[in-house]
PDBQT receptor file of N, H, CA, C and O in Angstrom, charges set to zero:
ATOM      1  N   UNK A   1       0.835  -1.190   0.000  1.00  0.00    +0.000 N 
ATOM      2  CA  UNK A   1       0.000   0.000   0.000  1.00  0.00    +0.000 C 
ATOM      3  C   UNK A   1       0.869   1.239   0.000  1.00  0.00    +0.000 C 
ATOM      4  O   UNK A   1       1.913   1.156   0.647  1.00  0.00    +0.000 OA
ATOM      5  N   UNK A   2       0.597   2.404  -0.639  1.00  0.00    +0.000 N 
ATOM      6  H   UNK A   2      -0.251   2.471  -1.164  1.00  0.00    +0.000 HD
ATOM      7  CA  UNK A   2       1.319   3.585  -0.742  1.00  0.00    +0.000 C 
ATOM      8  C   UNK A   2      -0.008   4.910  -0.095  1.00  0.00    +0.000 C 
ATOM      9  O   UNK A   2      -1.203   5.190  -0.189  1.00  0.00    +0.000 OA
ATOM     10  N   UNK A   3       1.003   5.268   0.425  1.00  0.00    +0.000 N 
ATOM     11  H   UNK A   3       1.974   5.040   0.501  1.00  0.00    +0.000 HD
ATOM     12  CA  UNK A   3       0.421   6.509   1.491  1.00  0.00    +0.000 C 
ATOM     13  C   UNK A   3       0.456   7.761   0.110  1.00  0.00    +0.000 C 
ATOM     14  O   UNK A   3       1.167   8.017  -0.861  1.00  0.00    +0.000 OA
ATOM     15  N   UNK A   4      -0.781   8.283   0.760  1.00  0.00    +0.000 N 
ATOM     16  H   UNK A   4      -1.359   8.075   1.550  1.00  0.00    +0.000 HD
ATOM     17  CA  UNK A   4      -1.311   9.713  -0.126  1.00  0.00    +0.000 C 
ATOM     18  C   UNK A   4       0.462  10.391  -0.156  1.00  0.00    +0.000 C 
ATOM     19  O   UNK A   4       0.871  10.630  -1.292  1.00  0.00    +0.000 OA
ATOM     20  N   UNK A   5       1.297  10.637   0.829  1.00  0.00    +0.000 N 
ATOM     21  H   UNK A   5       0.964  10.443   1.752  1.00  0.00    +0.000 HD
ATOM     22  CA  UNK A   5       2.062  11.267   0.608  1.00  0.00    +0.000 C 
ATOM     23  C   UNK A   5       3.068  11.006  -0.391  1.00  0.00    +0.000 C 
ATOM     24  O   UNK A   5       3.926  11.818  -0.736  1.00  0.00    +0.000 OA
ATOM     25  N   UNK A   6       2.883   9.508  -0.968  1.00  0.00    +0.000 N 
ATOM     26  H   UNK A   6       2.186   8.849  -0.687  1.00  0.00    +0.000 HD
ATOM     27  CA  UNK A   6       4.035   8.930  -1.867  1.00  0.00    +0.000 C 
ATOM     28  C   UNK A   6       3.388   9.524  -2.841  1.00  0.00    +0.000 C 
ATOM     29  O   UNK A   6       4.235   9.596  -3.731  1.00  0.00    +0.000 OA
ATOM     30  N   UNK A   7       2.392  10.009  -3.241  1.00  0.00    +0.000 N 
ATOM     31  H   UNK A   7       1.704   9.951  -2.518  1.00  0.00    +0.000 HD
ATOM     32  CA  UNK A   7       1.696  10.183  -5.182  1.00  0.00    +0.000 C 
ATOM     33  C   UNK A   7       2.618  11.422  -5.446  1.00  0.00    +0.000 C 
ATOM     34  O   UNK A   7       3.308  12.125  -4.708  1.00  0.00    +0.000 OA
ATOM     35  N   UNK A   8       2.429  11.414  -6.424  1.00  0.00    +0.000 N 
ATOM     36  H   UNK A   8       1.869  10.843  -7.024  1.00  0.00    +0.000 HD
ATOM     37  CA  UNK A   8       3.249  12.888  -7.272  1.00  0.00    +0.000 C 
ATOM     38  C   UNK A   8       1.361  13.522  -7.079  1.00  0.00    +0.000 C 
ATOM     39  O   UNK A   8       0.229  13.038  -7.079  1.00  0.00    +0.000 OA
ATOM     40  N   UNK A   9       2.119  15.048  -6.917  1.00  0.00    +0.000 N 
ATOM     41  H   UNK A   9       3.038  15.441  -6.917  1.00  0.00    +0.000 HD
ATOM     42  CA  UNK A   9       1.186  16.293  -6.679  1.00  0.00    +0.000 C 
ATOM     43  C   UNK A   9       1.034  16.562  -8.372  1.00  0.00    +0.000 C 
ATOM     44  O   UNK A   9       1.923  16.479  -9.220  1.00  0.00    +0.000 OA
ATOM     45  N   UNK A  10      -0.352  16.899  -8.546  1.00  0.00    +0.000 N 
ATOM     46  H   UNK A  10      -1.074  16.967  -7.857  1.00  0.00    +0.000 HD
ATOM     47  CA  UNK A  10      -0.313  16.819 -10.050  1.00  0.00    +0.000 C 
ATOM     48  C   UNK A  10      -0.986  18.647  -9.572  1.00  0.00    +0.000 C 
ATOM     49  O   UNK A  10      -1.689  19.046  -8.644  1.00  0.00    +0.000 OA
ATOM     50  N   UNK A  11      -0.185  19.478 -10.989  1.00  0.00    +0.000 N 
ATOM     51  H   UNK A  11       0.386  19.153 -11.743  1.00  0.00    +0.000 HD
ATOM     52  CA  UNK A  11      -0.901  20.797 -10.930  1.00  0.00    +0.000 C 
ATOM     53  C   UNK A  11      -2.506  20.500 -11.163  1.00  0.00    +0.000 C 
ATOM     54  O   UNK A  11      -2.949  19.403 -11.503  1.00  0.00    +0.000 OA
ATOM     55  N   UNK A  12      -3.450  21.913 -10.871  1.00  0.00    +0.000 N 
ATOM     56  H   UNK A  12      -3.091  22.804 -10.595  1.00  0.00    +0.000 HD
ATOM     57  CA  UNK A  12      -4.627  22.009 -11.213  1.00  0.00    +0.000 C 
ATOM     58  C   UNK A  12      -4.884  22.299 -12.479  1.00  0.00    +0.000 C 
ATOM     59  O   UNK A  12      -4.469  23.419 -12.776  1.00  0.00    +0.000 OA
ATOM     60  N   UNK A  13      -5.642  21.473 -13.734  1.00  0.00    +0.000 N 
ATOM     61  H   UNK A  13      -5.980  20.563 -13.493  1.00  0.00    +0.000 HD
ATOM     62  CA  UNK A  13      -5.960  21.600 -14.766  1.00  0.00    +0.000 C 
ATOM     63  C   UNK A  13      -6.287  22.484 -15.377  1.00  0.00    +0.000 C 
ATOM     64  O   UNK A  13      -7.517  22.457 -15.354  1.00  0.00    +0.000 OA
ATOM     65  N   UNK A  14      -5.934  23.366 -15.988  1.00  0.00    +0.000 N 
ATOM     66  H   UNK A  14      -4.935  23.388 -16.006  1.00  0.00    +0.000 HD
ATOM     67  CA  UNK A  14      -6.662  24.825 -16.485  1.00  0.00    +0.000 C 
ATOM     68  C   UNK A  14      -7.533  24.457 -17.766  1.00  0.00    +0.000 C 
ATOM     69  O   UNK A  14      -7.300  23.770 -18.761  1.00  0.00    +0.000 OA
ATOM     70  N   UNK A  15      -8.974  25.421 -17.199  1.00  0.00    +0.000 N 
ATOM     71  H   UNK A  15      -9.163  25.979 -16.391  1.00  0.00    +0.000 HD
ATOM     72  CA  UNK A  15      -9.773  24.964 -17.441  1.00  0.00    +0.000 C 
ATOM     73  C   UNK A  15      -9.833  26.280 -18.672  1.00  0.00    +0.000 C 
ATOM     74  O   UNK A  15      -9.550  27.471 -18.549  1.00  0.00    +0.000 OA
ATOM     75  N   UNK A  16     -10.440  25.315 -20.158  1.00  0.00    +0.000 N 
ATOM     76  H   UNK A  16     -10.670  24.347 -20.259  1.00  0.00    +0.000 HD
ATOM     77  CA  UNK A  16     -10.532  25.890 -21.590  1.00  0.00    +0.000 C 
ATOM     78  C   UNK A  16     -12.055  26.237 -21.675  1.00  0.00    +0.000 C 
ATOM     79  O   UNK A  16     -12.925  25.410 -21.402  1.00  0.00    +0.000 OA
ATOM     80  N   UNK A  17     -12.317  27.533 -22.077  1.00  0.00    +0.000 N 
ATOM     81  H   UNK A  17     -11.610  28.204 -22.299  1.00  0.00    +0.000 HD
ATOM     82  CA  UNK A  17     -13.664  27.496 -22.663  1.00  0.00    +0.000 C 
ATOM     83  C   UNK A  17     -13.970  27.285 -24.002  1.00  0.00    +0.000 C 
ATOM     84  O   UNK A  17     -13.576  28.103 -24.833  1.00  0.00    +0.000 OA
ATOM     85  N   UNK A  18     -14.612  26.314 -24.335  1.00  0.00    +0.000 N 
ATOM     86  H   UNK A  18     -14.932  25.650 -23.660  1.00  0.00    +0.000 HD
ATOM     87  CA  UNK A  18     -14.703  25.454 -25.572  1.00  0.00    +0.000 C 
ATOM     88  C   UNK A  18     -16.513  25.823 -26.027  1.00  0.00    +0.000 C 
ATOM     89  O   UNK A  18     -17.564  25.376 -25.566  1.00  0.00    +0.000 OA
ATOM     90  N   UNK A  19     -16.218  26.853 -27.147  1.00  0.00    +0.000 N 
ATOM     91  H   UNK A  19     -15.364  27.216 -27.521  1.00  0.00    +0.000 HD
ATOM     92  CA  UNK A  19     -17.842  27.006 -27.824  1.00  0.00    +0.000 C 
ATOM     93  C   UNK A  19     -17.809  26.059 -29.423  1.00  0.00    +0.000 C 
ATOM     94  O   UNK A  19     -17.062  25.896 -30.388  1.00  0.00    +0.000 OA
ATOM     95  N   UNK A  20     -19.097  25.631 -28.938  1.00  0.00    +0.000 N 
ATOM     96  H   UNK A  20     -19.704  25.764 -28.154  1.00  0.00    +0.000 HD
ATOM     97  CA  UNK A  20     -19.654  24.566 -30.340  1.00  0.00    +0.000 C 
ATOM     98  C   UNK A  20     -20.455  25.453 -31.191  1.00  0.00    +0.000 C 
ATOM     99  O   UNK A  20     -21.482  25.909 -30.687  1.00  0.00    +0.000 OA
ATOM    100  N   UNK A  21     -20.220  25.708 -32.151  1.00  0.00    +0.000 N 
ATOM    101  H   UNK A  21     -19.387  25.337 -32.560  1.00  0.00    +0.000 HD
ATOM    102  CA  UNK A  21     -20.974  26.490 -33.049  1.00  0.00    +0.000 C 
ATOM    103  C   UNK A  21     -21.593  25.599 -33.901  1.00  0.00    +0.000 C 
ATOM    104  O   UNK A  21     -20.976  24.571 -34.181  1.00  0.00    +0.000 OA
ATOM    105  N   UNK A  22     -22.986  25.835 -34.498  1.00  0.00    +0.000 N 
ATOM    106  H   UNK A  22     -23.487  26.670 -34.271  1.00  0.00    +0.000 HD
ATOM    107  CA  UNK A  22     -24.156  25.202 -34.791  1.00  0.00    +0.000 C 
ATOM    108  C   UNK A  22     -24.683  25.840 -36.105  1.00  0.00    +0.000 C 
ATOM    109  O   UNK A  22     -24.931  27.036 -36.252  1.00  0.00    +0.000 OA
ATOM    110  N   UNK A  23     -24.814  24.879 -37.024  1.00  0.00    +0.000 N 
ATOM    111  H   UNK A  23     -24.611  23.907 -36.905  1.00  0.00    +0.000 HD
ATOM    112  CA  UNK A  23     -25.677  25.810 -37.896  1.00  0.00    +0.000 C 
ATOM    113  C   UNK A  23     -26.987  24.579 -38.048  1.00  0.00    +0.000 C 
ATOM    114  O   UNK A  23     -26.906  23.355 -37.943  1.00  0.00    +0.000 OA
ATOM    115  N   UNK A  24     -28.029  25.348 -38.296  1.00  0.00    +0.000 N 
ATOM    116  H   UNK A  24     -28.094  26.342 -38.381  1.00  0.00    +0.000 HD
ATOM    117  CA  UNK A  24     -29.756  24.610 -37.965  1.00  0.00    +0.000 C 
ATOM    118  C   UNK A  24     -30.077  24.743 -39.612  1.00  0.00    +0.000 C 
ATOM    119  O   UNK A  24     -30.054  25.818 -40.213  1.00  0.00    +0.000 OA
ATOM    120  N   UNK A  25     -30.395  23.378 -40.254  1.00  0.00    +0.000 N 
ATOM    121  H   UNK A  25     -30.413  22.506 -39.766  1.00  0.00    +0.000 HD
ATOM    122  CA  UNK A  25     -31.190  23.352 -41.691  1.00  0.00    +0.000 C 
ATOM    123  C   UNK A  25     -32.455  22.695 -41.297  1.00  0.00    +0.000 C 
ATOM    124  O   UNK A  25     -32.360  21.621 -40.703  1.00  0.00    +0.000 OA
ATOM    125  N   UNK A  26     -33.725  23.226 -41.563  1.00  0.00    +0.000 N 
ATOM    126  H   UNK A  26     -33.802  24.098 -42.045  1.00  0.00    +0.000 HD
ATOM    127  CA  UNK A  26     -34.671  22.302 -41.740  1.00  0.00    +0.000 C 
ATOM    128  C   UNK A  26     -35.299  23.406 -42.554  1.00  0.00    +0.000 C 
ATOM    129  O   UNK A  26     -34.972  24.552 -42.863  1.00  0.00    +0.000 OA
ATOM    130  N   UNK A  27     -36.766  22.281 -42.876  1.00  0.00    +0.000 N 
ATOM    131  H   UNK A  27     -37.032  21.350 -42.625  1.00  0.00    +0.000 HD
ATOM    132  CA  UNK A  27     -37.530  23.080 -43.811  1.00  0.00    +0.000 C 
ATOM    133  C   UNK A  27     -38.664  23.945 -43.103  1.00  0.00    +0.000 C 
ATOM    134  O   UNK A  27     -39.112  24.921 -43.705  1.00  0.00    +0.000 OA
ATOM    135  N   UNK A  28     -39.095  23.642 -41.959  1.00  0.00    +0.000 N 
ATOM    136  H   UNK A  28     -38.731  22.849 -41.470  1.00  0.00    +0.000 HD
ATOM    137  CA  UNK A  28     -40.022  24.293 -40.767  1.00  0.00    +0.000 C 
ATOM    138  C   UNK A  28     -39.168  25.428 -40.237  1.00  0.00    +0.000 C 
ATOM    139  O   UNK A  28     -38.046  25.273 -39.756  1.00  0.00    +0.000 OA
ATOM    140  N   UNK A  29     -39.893  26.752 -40.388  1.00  0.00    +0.000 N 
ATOM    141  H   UNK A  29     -40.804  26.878 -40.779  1.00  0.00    +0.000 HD
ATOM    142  CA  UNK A  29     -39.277  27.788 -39.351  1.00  0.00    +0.000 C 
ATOM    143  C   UNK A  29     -39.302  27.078 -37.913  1.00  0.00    +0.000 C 
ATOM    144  O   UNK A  29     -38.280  26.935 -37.241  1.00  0.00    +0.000 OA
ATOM    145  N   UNK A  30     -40.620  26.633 -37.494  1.00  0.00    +0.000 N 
ATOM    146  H   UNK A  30     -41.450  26.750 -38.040  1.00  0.00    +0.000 HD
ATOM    147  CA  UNK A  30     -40.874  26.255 -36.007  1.00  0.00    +0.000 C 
ATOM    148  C   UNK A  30     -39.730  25.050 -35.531  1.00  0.00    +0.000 C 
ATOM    149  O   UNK A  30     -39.171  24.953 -34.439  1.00  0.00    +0.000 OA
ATOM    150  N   UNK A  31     -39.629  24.424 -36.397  1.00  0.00    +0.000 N 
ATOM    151  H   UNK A  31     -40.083  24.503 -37.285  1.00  0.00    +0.000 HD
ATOM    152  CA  UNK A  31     -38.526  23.453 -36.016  1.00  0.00    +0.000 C 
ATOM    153  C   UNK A  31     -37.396  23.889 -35.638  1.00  0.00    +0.000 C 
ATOM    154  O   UNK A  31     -36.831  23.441 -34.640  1.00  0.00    +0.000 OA
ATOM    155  N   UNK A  32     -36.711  25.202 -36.686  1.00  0.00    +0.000 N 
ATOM    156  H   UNK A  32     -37.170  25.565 -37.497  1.00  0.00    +0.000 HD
ATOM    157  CA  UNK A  32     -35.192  25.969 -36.652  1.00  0.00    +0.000 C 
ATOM    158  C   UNK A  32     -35.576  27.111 -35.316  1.00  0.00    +0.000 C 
ATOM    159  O   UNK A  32     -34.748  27.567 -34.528  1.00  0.00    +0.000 OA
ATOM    160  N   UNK A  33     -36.668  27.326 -35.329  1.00  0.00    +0.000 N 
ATOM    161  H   UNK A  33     -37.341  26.955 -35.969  1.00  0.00    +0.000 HD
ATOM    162  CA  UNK A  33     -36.519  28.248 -33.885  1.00  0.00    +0.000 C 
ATOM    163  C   UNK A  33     -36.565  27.590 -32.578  1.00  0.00    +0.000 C 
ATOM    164  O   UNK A  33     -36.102  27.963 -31.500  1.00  0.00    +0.000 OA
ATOM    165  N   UNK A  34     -37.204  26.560 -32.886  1.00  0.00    +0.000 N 
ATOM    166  H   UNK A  34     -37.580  26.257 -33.761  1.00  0.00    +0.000 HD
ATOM    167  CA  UNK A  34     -37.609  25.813 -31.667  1.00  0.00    +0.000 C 
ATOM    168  C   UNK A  34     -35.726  24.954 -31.162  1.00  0.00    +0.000 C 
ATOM    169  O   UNK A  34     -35.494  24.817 -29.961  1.00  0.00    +0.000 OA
ATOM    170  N   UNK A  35     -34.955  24.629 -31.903  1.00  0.00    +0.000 N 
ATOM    171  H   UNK A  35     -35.144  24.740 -32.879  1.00  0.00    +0.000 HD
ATOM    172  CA  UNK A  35     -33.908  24.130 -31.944  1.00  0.00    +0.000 C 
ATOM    173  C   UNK A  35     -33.285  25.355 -31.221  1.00  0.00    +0.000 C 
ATOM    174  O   UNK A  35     -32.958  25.359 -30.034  1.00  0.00    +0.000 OA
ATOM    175  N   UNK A  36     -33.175  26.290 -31.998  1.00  0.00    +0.000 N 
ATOM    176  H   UNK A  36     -33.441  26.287 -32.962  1.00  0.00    +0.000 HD
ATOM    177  CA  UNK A  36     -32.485  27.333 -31.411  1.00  0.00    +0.000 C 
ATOM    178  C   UNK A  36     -32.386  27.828 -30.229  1.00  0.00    +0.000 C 
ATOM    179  O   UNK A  36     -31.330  28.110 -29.662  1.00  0.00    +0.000 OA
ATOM    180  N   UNK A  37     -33.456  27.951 -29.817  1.00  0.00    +0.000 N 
ATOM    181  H   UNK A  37     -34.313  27.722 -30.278  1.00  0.00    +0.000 HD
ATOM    182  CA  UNK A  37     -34.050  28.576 -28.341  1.00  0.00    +0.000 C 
ATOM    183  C   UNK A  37     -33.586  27.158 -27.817  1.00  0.00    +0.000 C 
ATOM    184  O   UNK A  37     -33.498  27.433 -26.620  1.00  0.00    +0.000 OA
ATOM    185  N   UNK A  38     -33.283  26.026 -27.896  1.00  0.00    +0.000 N 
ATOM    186  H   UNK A  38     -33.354  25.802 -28.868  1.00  0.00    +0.000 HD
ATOM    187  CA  UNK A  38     -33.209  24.859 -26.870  1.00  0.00    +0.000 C 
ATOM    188  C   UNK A  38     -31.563  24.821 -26.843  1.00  0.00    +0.000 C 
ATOM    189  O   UNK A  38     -31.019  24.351 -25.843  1.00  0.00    +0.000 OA
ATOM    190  N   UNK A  39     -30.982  25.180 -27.640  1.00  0.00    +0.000 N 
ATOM    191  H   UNK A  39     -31.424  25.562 -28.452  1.00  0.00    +0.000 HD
ATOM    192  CA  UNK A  39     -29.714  25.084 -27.839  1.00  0.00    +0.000 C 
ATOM    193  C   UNK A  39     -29.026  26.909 -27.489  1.00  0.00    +0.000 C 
ATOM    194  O   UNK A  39     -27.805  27.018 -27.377  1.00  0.00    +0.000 OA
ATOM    195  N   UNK A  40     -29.681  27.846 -27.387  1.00  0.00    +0.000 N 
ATOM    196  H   UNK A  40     -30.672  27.757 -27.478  1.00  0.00    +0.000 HD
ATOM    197  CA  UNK A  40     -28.818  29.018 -26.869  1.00  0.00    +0.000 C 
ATOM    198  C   UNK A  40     -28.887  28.847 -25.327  1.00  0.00    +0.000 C 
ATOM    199  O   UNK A  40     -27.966  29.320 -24.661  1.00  0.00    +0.000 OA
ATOM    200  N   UNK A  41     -30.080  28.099 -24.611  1.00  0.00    +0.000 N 
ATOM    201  H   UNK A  41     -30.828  27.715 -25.152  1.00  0.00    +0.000 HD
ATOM    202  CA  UNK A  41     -29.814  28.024 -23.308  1.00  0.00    +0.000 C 
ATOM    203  C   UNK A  41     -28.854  27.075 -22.896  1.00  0.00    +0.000 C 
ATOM    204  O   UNK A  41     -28.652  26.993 -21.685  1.00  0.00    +0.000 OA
ATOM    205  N   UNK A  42     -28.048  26.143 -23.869  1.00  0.00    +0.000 N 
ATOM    206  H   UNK A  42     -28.212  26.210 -24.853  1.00  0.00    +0.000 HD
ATOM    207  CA  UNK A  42     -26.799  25.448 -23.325  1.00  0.00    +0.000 C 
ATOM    208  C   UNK A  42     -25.356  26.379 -23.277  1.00  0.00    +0.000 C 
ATOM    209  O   UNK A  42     -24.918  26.811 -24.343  1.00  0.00    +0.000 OA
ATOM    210  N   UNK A  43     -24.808  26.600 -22.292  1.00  0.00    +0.000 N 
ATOM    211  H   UNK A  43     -25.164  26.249 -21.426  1.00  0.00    +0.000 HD
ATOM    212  CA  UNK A  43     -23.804  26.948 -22.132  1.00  0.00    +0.000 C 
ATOM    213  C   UNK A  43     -22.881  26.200 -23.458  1.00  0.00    +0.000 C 
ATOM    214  O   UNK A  43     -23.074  25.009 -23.703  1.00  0.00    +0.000 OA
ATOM    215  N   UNK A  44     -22.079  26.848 -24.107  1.00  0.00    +0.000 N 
ATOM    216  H   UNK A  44     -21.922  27.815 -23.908  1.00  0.00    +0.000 HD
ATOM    217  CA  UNK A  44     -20.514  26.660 -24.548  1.00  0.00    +0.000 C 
ATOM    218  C   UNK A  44     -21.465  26.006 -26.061  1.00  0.00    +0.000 C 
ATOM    219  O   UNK A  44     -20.919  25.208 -26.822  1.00  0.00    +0.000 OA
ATOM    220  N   UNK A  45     -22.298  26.290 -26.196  1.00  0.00    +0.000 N 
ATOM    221  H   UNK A  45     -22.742  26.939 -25.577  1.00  0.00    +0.000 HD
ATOM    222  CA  UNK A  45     -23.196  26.242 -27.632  1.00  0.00    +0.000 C 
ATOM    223  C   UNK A  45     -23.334  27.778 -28.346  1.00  0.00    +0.000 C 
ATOM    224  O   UNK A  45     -23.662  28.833 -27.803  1.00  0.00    +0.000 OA
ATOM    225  N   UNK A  46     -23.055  27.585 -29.412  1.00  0.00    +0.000 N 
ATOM    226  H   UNK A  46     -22.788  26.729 -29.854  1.00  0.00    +0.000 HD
ATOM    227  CA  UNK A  46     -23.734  28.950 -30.233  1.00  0.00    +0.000 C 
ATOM    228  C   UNK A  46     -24.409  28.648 -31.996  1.00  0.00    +0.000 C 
ATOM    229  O   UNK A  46     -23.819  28.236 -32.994  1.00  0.00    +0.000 OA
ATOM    230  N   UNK A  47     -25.515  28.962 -31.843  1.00  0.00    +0.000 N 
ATOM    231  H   UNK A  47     -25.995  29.296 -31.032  1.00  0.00    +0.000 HD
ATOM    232  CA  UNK A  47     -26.245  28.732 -33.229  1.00  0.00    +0.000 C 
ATOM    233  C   UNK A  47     -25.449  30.074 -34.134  1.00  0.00    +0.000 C 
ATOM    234  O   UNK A  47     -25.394  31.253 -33.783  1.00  0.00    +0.000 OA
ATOM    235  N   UNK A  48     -24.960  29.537 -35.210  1.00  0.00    +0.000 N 
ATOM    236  H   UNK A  48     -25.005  28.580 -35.495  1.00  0.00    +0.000 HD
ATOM    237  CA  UNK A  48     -24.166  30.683 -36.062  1.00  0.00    +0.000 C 
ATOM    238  C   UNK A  48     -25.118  31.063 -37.200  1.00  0.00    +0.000 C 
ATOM    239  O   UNK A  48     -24.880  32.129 -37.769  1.00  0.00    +0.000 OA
ATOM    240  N   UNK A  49     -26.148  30.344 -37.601  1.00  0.00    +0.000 N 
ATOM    241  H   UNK A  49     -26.341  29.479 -37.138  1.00  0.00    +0.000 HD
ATOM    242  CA  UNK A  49     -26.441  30.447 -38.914  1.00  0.00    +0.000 C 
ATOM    243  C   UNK A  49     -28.167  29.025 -38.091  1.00  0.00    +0.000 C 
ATOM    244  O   UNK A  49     -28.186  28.232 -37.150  1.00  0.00    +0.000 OA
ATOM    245  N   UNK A  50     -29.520  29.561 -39.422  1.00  0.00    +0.000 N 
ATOM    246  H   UNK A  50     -29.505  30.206 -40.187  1.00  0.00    +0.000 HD
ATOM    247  CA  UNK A  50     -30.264  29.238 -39.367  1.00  0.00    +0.000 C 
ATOM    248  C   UNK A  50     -30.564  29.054 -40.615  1.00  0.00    +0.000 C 
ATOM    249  O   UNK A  50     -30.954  30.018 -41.275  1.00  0.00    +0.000 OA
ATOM    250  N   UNK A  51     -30.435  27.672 -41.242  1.00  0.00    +0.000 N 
ATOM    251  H   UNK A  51     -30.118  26.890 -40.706  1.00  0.00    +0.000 HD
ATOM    252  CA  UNK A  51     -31.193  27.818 -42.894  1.00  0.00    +0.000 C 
ATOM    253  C   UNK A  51     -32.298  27.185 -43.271  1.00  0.00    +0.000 C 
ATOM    254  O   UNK A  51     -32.519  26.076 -42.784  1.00  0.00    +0.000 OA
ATOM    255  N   UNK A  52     -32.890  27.557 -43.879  1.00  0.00    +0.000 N 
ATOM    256  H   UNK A  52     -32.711  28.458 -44.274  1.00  0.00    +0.000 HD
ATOM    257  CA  UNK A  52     -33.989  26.518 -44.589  1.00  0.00    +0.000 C 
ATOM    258  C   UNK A  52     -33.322  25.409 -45.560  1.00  0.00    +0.000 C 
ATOM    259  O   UNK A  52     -32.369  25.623 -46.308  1.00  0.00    +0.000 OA
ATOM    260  N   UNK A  53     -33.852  24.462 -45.438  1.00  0.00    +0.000 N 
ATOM    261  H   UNK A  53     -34.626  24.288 -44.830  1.00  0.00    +0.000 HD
ATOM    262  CA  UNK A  53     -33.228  23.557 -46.936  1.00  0.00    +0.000 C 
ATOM    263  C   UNK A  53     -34.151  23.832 -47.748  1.00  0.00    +0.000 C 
ATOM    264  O   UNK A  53     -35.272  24.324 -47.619  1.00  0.00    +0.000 OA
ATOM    265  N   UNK A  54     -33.096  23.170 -49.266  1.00  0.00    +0.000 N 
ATOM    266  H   UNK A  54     -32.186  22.770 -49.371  1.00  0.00    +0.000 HD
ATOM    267  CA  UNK A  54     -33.744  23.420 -50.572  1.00  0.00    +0.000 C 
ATOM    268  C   UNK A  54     -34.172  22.302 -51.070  1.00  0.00    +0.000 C 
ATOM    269  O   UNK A  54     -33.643  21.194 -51.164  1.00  0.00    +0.000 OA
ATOM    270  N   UNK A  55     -35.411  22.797 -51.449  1.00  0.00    +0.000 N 
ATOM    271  H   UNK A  55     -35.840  23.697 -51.373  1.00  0.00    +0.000 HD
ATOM    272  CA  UNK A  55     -36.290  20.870 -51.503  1.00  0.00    +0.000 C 
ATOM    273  C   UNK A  55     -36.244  20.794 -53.469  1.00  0.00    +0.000 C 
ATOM    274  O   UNK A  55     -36.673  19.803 -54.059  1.00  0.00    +0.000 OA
TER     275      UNK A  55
């Protein structure tokens, strides 16, 4: 058995802020807004772009 004092001291991890950028295609506005609004309330998410597809 090895005592807490034998481990190597590891520094504290510095912490990255990491944003996911999003772009939304559907053919429903209600669908691309409804996505949107569910996805700007996630932290480290960002909707960049909203398109319709081309049918």
């Amino acid at each position: 058995m090895t005592s807490e004092s034998a481990l190597p001291r590891l520094a504290p991890a510095k912490l990255q802020r990491v944003t996911i950028r999003m772009l939304i295609a559907d053919d429903q506005e209600l669908v691309r807004a409804g996505f949107k609004m569910t996805l700007d309330a996630q932290p480290g998410i960002e909707v960049s772009q909203r398109s319709p597809l081309a049918t």
